[in-house]
C-alpha positions as CSV (number, residue, x, y, z in Angstrom):
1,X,176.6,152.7,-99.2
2,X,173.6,153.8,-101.3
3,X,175.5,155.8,-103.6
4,X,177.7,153.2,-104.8
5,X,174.5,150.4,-105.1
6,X,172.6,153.1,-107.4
7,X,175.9,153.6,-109.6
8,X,175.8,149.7,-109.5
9,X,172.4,149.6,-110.4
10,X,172.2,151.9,-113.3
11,X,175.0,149.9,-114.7
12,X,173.9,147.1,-114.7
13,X,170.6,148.5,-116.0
14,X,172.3,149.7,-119.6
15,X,174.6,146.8,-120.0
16,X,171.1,144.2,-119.5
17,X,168.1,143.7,-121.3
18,X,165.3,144.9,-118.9
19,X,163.5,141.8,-118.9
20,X,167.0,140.4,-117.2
21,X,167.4,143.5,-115.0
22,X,164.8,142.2,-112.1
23,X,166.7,139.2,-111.6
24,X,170.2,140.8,-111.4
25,X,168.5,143.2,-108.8
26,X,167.0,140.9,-106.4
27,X,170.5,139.2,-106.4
28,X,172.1,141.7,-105.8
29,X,170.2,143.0,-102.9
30,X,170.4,139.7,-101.6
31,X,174.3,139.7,-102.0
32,X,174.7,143.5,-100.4
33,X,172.3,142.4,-97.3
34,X,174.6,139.1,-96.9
35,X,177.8,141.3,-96.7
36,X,175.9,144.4,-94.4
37,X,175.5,141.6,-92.4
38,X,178.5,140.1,-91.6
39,X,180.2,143.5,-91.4
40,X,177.9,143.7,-88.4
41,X,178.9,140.8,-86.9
42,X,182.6,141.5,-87.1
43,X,182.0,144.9,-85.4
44,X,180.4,143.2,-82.8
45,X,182.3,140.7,-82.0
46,X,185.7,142.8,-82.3
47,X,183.9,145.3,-79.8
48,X,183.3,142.4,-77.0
49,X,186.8,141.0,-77.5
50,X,187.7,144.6,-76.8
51,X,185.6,144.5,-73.8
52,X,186.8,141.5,-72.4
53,X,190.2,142.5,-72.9
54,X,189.5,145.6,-70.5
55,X,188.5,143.7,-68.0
56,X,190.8,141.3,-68.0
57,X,193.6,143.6,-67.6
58,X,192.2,145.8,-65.1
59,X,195.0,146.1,-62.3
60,X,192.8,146.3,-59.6
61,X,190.8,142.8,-60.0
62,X,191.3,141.2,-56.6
63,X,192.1,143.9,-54.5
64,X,189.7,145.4,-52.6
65,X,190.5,146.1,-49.1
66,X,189.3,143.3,-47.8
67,X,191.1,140.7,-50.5
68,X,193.7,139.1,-47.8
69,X,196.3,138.0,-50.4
70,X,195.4,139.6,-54.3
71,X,198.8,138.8,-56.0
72,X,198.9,142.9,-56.6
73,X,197.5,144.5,-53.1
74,X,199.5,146.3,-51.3
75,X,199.2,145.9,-47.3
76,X,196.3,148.4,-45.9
77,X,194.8,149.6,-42.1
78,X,193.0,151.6,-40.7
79,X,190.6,152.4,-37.7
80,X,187.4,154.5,-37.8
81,X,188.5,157.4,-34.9
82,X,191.5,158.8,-33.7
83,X,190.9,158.4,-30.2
84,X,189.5,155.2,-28.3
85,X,188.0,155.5,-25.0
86,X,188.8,152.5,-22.2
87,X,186.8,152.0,-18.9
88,X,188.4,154.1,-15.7
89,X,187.8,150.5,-14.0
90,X,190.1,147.3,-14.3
91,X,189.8,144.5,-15.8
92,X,187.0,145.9,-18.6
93,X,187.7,145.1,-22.5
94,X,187.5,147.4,-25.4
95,X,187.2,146.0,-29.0
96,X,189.0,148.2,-31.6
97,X,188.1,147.3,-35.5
98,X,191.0,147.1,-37.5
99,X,189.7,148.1,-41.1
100,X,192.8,145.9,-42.9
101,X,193.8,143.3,-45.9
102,X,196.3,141.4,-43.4
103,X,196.0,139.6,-40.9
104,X,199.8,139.7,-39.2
105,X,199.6,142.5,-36.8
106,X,201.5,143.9,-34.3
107,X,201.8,146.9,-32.1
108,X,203.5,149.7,-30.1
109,X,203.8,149.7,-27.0
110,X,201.8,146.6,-26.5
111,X,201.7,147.1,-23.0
112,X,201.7,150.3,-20.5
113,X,201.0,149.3,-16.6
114,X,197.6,150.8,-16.9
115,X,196.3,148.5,-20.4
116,X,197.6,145.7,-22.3
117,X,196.8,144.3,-25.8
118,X,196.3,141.5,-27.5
119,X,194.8,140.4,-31.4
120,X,191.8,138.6,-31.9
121,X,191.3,138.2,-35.2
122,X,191.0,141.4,-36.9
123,X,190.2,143.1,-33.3
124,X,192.4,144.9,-31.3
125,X,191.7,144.1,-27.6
126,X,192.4,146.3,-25.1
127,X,192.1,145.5,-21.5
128,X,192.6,148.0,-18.7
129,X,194.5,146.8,-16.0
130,X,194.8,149.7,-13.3
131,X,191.6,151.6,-12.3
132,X,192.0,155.4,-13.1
133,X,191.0,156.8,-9.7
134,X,193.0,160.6,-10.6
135,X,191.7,163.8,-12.5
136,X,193.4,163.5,-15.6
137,X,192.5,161.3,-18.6
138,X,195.5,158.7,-18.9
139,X,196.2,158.5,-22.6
140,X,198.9,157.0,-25.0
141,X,199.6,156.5,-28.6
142,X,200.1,153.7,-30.3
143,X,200.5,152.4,-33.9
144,X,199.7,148.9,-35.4
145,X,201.0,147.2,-38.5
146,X,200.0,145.5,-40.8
147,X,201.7,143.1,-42.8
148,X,205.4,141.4,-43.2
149,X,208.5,142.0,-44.4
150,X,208.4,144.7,-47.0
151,X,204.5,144.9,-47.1
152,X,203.1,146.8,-44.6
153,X,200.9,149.5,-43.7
154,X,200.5,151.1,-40.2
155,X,197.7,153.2,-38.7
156,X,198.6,155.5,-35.5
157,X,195.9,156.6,-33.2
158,X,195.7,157.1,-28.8
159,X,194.0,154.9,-26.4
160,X,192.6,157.2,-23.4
161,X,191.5,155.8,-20.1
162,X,188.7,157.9,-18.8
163,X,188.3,159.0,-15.0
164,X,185.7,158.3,-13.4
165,X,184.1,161.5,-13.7
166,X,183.6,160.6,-17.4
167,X,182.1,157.2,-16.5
168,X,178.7,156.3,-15.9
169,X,178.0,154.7,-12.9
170,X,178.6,151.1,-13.0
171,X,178.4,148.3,-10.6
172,X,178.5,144.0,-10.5
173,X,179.3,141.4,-8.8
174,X,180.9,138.0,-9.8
175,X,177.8,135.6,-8.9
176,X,174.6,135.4,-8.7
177,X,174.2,133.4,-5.7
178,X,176.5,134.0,-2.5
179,X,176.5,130.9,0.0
180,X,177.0,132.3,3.5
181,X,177.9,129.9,6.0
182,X,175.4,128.3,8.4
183,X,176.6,129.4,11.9
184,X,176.0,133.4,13.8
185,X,178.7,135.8,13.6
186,X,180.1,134.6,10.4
187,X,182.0,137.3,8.6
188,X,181.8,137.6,4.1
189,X,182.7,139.7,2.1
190,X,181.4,140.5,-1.5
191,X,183.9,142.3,-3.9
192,X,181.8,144.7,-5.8
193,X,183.1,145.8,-9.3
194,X,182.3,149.4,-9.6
195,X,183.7,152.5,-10.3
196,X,181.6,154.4,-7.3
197,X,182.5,155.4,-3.7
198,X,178.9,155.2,-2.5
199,X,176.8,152.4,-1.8
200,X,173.3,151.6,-0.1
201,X,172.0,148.0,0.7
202,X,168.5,146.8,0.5
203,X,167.1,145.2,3.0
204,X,170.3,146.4,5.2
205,X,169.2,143.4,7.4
206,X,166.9,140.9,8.0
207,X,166.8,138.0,10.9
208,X,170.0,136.3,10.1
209,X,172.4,138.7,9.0
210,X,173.8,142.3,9.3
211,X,175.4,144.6,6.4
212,X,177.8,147.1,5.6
213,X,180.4,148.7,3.4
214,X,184.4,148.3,3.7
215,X,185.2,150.6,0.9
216,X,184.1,148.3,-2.4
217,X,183.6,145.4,-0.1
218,X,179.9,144.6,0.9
219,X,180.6,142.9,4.6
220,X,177.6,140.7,5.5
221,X,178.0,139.3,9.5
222,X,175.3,136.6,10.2
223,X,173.4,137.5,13.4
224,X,171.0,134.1,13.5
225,X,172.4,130.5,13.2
226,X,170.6,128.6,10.4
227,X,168.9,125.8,12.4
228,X,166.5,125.1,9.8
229,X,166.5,122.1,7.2
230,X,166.7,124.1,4.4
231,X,169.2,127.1,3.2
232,X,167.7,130.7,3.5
233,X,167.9,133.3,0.5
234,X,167.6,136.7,0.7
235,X,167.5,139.0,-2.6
236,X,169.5,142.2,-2.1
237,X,169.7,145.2,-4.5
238,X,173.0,147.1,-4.1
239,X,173.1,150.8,-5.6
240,X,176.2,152.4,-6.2
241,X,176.8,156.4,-7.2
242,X,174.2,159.3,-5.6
243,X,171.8,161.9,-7.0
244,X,171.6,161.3,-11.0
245,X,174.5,159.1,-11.3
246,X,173.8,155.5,-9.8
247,X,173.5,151.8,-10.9
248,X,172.5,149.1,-9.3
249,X,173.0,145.4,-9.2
250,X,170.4,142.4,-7.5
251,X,171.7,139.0,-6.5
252,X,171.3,136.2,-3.8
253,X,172.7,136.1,-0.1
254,X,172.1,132.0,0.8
255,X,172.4,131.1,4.5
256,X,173.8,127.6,4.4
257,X,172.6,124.9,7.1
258,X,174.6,125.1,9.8
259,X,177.1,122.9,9.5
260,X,177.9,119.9,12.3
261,X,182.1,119.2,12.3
262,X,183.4,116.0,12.2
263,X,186.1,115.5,15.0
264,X,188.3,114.4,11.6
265,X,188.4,117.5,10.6
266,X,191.7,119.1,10.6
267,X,193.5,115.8,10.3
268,X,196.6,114.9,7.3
269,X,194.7,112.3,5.2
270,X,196.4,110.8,1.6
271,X,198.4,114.4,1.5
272,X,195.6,116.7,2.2
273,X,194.2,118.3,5.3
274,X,190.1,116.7,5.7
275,X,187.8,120.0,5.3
276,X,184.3,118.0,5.1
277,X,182.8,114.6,5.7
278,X,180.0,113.3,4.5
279,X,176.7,113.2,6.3
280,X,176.9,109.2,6.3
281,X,180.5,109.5,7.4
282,X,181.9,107.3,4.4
283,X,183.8,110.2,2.0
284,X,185.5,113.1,2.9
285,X,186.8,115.9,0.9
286,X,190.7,116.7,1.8
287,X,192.7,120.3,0.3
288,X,196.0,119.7,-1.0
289,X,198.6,120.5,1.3
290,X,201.2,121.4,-1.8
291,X,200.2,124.2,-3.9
292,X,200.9,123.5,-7.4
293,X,201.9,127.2,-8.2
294,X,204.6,127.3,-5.6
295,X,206.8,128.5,-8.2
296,X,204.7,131.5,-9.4
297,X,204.9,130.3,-12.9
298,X,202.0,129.7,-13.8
299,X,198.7,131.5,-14.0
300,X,195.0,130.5,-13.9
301,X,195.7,130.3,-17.7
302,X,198.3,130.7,-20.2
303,X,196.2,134.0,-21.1
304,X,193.3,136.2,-20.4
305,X,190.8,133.8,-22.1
306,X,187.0,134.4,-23.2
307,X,184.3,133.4,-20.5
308,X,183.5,130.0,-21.7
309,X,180.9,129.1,-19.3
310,X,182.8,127.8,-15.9
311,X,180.6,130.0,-13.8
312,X,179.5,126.7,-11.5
313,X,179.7,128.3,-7.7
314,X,179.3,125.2,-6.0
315,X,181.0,122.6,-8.6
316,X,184.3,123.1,-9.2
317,X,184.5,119.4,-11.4
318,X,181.5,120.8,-13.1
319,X,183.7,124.1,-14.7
320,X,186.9,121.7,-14.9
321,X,184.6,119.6,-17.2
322,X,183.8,122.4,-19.6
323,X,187.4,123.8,-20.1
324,X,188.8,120.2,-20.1
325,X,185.9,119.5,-23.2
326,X,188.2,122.1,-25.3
327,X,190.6,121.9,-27.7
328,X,193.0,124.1,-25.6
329,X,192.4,122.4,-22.3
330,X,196.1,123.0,-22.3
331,X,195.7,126.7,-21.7
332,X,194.0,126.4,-18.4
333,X,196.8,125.6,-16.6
334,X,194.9,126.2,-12.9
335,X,192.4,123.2,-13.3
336,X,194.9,121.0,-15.6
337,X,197.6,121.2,-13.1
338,X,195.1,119.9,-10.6
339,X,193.8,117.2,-13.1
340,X,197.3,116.1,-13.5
341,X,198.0,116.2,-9.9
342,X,198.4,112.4,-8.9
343,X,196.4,110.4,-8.2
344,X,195.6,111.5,-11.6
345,X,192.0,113.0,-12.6
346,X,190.9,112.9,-9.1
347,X,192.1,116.2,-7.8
348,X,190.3,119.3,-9.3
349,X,190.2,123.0,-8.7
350,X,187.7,124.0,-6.4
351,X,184.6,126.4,-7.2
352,X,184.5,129.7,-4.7
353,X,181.8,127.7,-2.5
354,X,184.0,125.1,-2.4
355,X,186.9,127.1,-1.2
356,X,184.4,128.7,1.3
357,X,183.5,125.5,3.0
358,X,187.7,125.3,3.1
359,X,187.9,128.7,4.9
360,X,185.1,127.7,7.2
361,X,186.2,124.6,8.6
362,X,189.6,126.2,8.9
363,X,188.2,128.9,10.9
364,X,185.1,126.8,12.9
365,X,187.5,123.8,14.2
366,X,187.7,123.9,17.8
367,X,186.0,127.1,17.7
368,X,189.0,128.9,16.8
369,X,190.5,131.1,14.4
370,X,193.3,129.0,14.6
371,X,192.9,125.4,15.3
372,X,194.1,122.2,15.2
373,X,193.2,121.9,10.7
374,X,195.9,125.6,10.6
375,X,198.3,124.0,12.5
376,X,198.0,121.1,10.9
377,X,198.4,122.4,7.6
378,X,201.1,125.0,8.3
379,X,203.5,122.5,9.7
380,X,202.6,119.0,7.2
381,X,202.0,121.7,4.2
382,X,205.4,123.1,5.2
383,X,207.3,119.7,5.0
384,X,205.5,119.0,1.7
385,X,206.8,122.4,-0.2
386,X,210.0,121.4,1.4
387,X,210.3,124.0,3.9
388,X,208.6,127.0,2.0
389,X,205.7,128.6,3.8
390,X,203.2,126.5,3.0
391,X,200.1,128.9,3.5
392,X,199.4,132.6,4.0
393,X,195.8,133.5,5.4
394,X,195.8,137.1,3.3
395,X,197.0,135.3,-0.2
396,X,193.7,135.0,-2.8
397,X,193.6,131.5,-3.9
398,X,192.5,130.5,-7.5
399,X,189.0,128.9,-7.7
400,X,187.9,127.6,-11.0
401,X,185.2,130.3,-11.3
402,X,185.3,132.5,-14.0
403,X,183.5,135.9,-14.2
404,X,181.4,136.5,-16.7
405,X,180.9,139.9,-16.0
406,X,184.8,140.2,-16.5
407,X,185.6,137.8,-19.3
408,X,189.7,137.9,-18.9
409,X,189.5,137.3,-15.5
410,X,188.8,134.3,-12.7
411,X,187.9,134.4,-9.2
412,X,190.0,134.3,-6.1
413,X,189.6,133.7,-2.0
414,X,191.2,135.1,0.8
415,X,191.7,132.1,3.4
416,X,191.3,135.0,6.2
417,X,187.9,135.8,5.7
418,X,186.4,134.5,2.1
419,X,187.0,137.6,1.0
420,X,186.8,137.9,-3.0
421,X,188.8,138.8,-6.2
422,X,189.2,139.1,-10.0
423,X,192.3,138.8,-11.2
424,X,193.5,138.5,-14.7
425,X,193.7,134.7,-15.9
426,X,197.3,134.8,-17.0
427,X,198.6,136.4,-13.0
428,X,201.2,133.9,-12.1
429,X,201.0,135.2,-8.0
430,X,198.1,133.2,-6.9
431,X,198.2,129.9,-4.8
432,X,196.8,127.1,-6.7
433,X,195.6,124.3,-4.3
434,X,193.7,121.1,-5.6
435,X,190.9,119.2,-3.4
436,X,189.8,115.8,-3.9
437,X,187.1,113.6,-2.5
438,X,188.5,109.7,-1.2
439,X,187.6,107.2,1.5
440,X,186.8,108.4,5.6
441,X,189.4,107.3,8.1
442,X,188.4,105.7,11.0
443,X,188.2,107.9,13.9
């Protein structure tokens, strides 16, 4: 570039007169500077069209692996370890991140008769279903794709169900408060959700009741009618395990006022047996004599739902009100079946305390196990299933409890004793029987 403006230059220099020769060289300079210039600029700007080009065409724009659909990414998954432990109990929940760019899914085997699985999102969920009480680890492989059609991706890796000597100890109960009825030598049982053989109690006993241990069953008798006017609780701490390897778990025993029965209890009233009546004798509370599942074919819900907050002991309209307040009312089959029943949103499913008070006046009537309200309600119950046995005393009936310590599950009764459950929302084997509260006859 210099070279060629001093060849310029001295040219110029001969062929002018020198008193031209200053002028010629300020214009040119000015004309060499112009064209420098622009040369710059079209350097410039061809290197950022370059640029942009690059970009531009860069295949993998888009297709990260979490881009769901890029037009150009191909299906991915993936977990983060090989092996995922589940609890030795049942009815415990293990969330497995799947690390994918789909989100159709689906696995093999699905099910085993110790787990089962189901998608949330981008979760797999895996539930245990049968507690691992042997030696040996149970364990099985299992893949899940991702994807449809010719996409896919798949990811294999084992799902292992410890024992329960690779467990720490664990321990709950479904509620906080347990109502325990009013009168002496009243028998309940607590289920208690552990994975321990072992249990203490404190206080073992106190004025008004007795305790002990049926294997996981804590067995409270009442030794002291409640005559006061007001209910009686008693805080107990329950440890499970020995030595090193314990938990424990605190909750309510609350002694009821003991009750007064109304001679129409135990009577057929607007097709239900009468269970309570009110202190001013004008409503009663009557228990279906049909139940609604006498099909076994339908569950507690269409599926092992999340805990959504129907934990209510005493209420059962109170938890039928928060599942009916969803947009999948639908699912809970249980409490809509009972909503539906006619007359229409009068029945509902009855809370655990509510199914207690059942239990109690079935047992207390006449001061037999087996009254006048059982008869009653084995022989009009029987005509209303149309000959079908229309109650066991050892089935677990649905209440509309669910447990919150055990989100896939909801809480049953025993009619024999008020003994407990949890049992997965979508079992189809439970009884579902509605109550409802209406008018008193006249005696």
């Amino acid at each position: 570039m210099f070279m060629s403006w001093w060849i310029i230059s001295t040219t110029i220099k001969r062929i002018l007169k020198p008193k031209n020769y200053r002028y010629m060289k300020r214009l040119f300079t000015c004309l060499l500077s112009a064209a420098v210039i622009a040369s710059g600029c079209a350097i410039l700007a061809s290197c950022n069209m370059k640029a942009v080009e690059i970009i531009y065409e860069d295949p993998n724009l888009g297709n990260d692996e979490n881009s769901e659909e890029g037009p150009q990414a191909a299906a991915k998954i993936d977990v983060s370890a090989p092996v995922y432990s589940i609890s030795s109990l049942p009815n415990k929940i293990t969330n497995i991140t799947l690390l994918t760019n789909r989100t159709a899914l689906s696995i093999s085997p699905a099910d085993a008769d110790w787990y089962s699985t189901q998608f949330v999102g981008k979760q797999l969920v895996v539930t245990s279903i049968l507690e691992n009480t042997g030696a040996e680890r149970r364990s099985q492989e299992v893949t899940v794709t991702a994807g449809e059609g010719d996409d896919t991706a798949a990811v294999t890796f084992t799902i292992s169900q410890n024992t329960k000597a690779d467990e720490k100890a664990e321990i709950s109960v479904a509620l906080d408060v347990f109502p325990i009825n009013g009168k002496s030598g009243i028998v309940t049982r607590i289920p208690l959700i552990t994975n321990q053989t072992v249990f203490s109690i404190d206080p073992a006993t106190t004025e008004w009741y007795t305790s002990a241990f049926d294997g996981t069953q804590l067995v409270i008798t009442t030794t002291q009618a409640n005559e006061t006017e007001a209910v009686r609780n008693q805080n107990v701490t329950v440890t499970a395990g020995e030595g090193n390897k314990t938990a424990s778990v605190t909750f309510t025993l609350s002694q009821q006022i003991k009750p007064e029965l109304d001679a129409r209890i135990g009577r057929i009233h607007e097709g239900g047996i009468i269970y309570w009546v009110s202190d001013d004798k004008t409503t009663c509370r009557i228990w279906s004599l049909e139940d609604i599942n006498k099909n076994k074919d339908t569950g507690w819900a269409t599926s092992r739902l999340d805990y959504v907050g129907g934990g209510d002991m005493n209420d059962g309209r109170a938890n039928v009100a928060i599942y009916k307040a969803l947009p999948n009312w639908s699912d809970y089959t249980a409490a809509k079946g009972c909503d539906d029943k006619a007359p229409a949103t009068e029945w509902w499913l009855p809370s655990r305390g509510e199914l207690n008070i059942v239990v109690d006046a079935m047992r207390e009537y006449d001061g037999t196990d087996s009254g006048l309200f059982i008869k009653n309600m084995m022989d009009a119950g029987a005509d209303a299933q149309t000959g079908e046995t229309a109650i066991v005393l050892t089935a677990y009936n649905w209440t509309s409890n669910e447990v919150n310590a055990s989100p896939s599950t909801a809480s049953c009764v025993r009619l024999s004793d008020k003994g407990g459950g949890n049992y997965a929302k979508d079992g189809k084997t439970r009884p579902t029987r509605c109550i409802r509260e209406t008018t008193t006859p006249a005696l």
